[in-house]
Biopython code that builds the backbone (N, CA, C, O; Angstrom):
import numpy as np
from Bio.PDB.StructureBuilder import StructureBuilder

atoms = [
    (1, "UNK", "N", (39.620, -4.593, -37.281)),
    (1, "UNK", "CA", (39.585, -4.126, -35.886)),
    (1, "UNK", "C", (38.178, -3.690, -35.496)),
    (1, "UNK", "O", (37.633, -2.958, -36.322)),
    (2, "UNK", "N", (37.470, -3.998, -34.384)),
    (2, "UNK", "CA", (36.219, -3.741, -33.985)),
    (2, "UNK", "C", (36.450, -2.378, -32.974)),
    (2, "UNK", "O", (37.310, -2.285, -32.098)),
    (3, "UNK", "N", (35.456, -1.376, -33.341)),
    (3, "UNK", "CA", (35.094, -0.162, -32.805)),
    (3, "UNK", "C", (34.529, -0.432, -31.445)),
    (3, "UNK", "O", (33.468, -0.991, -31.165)),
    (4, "UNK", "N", (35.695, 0.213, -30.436)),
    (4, "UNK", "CA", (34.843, -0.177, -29.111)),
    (4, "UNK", "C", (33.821, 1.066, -28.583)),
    (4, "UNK", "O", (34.137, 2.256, -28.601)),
    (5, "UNK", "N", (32.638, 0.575, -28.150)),
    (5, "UNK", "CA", (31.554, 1.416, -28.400)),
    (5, "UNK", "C", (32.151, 2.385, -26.573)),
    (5, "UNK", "O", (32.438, 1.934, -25.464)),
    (6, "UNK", "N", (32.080, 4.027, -27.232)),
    (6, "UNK", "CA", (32.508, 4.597, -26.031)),
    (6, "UNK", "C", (33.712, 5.383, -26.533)),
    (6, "UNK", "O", (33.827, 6.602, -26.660)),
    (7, "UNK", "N", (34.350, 4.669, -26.721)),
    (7, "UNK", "CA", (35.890, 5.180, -27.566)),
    (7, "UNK", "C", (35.559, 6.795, -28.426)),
    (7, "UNK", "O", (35.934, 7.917, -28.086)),
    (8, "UNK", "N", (34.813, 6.422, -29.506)),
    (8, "UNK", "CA", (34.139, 7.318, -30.216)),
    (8, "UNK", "C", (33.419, 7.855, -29.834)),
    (8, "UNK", "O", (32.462, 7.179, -29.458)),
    (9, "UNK", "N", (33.300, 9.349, -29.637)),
    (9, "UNK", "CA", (31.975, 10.454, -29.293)),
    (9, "UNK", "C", (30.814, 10.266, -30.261)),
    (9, "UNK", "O", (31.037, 10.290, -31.471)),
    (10, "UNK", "N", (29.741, 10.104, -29.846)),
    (10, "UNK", "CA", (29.150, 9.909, -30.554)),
    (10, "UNK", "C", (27.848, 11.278, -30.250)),
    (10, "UNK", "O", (27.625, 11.935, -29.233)),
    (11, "UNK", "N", (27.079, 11.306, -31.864)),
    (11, "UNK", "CA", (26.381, 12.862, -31.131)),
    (11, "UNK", "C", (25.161, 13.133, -30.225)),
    (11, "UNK", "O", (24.408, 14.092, -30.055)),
    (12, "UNK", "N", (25.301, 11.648, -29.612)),
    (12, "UNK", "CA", (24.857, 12.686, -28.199)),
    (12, "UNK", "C", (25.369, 12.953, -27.457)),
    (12, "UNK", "O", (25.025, 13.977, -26.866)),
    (13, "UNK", "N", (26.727, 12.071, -26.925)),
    (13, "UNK", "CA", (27.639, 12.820, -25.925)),
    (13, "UNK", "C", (28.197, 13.826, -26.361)),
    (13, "UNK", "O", (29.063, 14.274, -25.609)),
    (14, "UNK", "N", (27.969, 14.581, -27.677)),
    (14, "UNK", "CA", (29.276, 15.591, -28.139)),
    (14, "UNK", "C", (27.966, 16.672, -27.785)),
    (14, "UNK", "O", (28.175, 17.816, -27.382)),
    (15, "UNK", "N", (26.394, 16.031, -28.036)),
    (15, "UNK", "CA", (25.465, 17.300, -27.453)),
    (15, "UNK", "C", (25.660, 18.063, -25.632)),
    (15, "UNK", "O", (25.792, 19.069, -24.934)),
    (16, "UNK", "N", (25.520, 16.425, -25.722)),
    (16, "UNK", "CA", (25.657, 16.769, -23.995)),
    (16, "UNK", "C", (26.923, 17.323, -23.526)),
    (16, "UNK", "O", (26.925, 18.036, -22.523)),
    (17, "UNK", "N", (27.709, 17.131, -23.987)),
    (17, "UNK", "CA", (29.162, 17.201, -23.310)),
    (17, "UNK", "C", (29.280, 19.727, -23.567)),
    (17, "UNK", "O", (29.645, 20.667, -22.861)),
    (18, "UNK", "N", (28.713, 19.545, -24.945)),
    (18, "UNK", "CA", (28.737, 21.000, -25.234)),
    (18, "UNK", "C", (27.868, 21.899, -24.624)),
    (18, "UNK", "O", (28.216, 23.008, -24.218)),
    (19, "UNK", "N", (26.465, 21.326, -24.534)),
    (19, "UNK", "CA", (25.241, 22.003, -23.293)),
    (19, "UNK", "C", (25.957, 22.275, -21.760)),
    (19, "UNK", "O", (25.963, 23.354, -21.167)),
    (20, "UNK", "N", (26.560, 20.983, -21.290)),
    (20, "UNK", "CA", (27.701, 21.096, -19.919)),
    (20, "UNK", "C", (28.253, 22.565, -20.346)),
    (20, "UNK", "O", (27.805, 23.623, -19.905)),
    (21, "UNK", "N", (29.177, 22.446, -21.169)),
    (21, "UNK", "CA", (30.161, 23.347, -20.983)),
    (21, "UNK", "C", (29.466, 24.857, -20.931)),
    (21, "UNK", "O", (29.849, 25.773, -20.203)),
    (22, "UNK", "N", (28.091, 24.922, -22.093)),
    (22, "UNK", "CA", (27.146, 25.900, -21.639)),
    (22, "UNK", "C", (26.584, 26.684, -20.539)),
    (22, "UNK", "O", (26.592, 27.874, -20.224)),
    (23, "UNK", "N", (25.939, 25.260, -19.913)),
    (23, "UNK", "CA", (25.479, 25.880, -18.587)),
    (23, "UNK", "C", (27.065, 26.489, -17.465)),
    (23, "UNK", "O", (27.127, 27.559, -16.859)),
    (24, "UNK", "N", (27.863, 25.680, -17.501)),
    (24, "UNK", "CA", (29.266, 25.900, -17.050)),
    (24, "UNK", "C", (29.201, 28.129, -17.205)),
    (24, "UNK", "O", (28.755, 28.996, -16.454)),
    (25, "UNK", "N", (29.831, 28.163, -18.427)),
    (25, "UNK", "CA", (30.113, 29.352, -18.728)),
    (25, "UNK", "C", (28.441, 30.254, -18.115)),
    (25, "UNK", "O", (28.281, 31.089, -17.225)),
    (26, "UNK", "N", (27.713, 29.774, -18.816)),
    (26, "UNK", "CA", (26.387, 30.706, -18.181)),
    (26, "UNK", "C", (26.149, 30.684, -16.278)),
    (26, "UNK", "O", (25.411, 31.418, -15.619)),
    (27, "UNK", "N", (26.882, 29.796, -15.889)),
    (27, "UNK", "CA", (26.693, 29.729, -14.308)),
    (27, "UNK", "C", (28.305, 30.866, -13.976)),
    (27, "UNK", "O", (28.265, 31.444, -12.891)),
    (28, "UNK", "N", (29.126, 31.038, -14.541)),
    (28, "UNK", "CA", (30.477, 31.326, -14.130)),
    (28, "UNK", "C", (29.824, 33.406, -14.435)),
    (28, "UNK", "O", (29.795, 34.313, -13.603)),
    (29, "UNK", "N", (29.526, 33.424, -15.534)),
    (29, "UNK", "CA", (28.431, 34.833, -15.552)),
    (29, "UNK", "C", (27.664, 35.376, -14.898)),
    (29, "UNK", "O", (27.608, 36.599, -14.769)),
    (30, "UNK", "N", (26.674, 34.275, -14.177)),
    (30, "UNK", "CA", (25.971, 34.953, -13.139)),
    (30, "UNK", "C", (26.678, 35.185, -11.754)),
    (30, "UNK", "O", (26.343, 36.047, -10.941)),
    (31, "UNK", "N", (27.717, 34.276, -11.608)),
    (31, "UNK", "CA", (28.335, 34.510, -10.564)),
    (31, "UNK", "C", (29.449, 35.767, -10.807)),
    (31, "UNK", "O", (30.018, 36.342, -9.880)),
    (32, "UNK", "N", (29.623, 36.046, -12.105)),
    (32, "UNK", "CA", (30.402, 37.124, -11.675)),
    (32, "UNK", "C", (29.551, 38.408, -11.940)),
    (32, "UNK", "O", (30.025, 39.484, -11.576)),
    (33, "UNK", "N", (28.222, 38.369, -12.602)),
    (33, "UNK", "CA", (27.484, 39.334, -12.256)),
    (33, "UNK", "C", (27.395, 39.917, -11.048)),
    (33, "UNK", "O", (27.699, 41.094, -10.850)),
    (34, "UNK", "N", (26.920, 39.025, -10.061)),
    (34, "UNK", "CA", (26.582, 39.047, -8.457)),
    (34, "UNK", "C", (27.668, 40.000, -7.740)),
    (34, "UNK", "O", (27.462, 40.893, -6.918)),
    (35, "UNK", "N", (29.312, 39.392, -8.485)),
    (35, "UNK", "CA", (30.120, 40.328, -7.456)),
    (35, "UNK", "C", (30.362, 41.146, -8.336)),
    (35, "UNK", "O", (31.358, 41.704, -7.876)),
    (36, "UNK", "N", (30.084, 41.758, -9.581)),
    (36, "UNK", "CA", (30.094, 43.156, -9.762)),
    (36, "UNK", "C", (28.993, 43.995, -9.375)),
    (36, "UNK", "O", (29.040, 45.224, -9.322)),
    (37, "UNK", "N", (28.059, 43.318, -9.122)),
    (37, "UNK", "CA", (26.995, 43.883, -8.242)),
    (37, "UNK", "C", (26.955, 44.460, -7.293)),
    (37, "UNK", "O", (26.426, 45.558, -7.117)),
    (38, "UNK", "N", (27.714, 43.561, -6.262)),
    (38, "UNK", "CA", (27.952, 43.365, -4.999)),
    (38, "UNK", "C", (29.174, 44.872, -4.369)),
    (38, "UNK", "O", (29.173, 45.564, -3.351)),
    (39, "UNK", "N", (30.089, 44.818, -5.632)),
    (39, "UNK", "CA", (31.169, 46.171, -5.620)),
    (39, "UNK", "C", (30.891, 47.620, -5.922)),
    (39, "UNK", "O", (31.331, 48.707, -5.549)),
    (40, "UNK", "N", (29.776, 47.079, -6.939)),
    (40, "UNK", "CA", (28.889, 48.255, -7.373)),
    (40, "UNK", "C", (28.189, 49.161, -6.230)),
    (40, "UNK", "O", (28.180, 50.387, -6.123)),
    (41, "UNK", "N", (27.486, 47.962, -5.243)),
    (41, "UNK", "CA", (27.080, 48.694, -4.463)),
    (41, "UNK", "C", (27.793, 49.793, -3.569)),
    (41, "UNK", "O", (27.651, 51.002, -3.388)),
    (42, "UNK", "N", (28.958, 48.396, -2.910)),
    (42, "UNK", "CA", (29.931, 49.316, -2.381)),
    (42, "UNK", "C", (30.582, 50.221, -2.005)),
    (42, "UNK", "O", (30.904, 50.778, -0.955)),
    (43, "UNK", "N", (30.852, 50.338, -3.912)),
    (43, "UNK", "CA", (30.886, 51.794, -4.311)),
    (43, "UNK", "C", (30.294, 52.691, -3.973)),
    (43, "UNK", "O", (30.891, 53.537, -3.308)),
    (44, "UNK", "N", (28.630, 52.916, -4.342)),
    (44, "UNK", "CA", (27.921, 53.677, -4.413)),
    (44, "UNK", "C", (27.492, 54.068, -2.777)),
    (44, "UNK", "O", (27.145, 55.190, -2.407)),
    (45, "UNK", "N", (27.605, 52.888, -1.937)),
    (45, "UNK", "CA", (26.834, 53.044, -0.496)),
    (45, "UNK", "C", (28.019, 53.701, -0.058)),
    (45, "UNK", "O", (28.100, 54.125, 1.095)),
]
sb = StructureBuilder()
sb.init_structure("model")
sb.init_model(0)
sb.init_chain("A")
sb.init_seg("    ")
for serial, (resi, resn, name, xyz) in enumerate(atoms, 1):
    if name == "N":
        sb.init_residue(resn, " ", resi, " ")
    sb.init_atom(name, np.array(xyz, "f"), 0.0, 1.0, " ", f" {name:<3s}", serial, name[0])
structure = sb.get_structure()
């Protein structure tokens, strides 16, 4: 049986695919920094 190329992750899509999910989680952080920020102030004003 011949390996269809794609089928298999190969390691650069398994790099790339894990950096994604990186920046993902590191973008979902700053955004929830912002609105604890944002409540923080709230609070305080």
């Amino acid at each position: 049986m011949k390996k269809i190329k794609g089928i298999f992750p190969t390691k650069y899509t398994l790099i790339r695919y894990v950096s994604q999910e990186i920046l993902l989680m590191e973008n979902a952080c700053k955004i929830r920094d912002v609105q604890v920020n944002k409540m923080f102030l709230q609070i305080t004003l």
